[in-house]
C-alpha positions as CSV (number, residue, x, y, z in Angstrom):
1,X,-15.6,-2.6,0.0
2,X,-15.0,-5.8,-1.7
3,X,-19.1,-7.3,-1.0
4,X,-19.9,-3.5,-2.7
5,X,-18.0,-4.6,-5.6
6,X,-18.8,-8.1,-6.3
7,X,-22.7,-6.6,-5.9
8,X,-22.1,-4.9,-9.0
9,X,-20.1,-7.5,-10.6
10,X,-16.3,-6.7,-10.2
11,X,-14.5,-9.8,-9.7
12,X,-12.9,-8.2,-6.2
13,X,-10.9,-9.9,-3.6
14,X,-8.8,-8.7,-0.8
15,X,-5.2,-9.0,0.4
16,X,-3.2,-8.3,3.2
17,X,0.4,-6.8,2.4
18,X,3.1,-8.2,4.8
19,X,4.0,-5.7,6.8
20,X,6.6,-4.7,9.6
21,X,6.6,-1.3,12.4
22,X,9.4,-0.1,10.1
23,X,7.3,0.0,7.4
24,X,4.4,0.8,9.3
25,X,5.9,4.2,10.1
26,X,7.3,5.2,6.8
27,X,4.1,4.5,5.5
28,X,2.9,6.7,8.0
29,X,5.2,9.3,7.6
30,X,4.2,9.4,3.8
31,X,0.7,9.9,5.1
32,X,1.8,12.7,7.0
33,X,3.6,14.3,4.2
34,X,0.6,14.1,1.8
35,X,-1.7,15.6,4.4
36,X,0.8,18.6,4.6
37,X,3.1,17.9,7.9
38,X,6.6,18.5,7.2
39,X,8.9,15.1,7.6
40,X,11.8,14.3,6.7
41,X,11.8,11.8,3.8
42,X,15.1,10.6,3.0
43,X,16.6,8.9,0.1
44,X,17.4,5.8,2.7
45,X,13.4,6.0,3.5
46,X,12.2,5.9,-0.1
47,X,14.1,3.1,-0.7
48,X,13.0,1.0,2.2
49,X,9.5,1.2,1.0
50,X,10.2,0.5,-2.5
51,X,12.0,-2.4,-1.2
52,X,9.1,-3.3,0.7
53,X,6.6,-2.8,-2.1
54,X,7.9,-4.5,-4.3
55,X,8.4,-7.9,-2.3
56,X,4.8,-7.5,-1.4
57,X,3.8,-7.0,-5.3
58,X,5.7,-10.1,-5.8
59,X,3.1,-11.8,-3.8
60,X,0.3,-10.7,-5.2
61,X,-1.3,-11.9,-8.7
62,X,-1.8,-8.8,-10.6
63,X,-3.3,-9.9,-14.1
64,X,-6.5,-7.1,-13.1
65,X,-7.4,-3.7,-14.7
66,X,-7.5,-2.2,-11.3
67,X,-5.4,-2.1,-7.8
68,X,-6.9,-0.4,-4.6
69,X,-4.5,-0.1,-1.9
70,X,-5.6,1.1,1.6
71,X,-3.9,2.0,4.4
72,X,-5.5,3.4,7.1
């Protein structure tokens, strides 16, 4: 994705979240959820990932008009 962009001129780079299996399988679970499986997400999940994603957005430089976040 990113030599796509920089071919047509967006200054593009690429970063790696941290990441643990915890997270790993809430985000997984979200995945689920947004493809229609019923899970169970609790209030104790939603906050691990917030938790999560914010720590990682502390690590990350975000003066940019755009964010792409992938997980496969």
């Amino acid at each position: 994705m990113v030599p796509i962009l920089e071919e047509l001129g967006v200054d593009a780079e690429w970063k790696v979240i941290q990441r643990e299996l915890r997270f790993l399988d809430v985000t997984g679970k979200i995945h689920g959820v947004l493809q229609g499986y019923a899970e169970a997400i609790t209030k104790e999940i939603r906050q691990y990932h917030f938790e999560m994603s914010r720590k990682n957005a502390e690590g990350c430089e975000l003066d940019t008009n755009a964010v792409l976040i992938h997980h496969p």
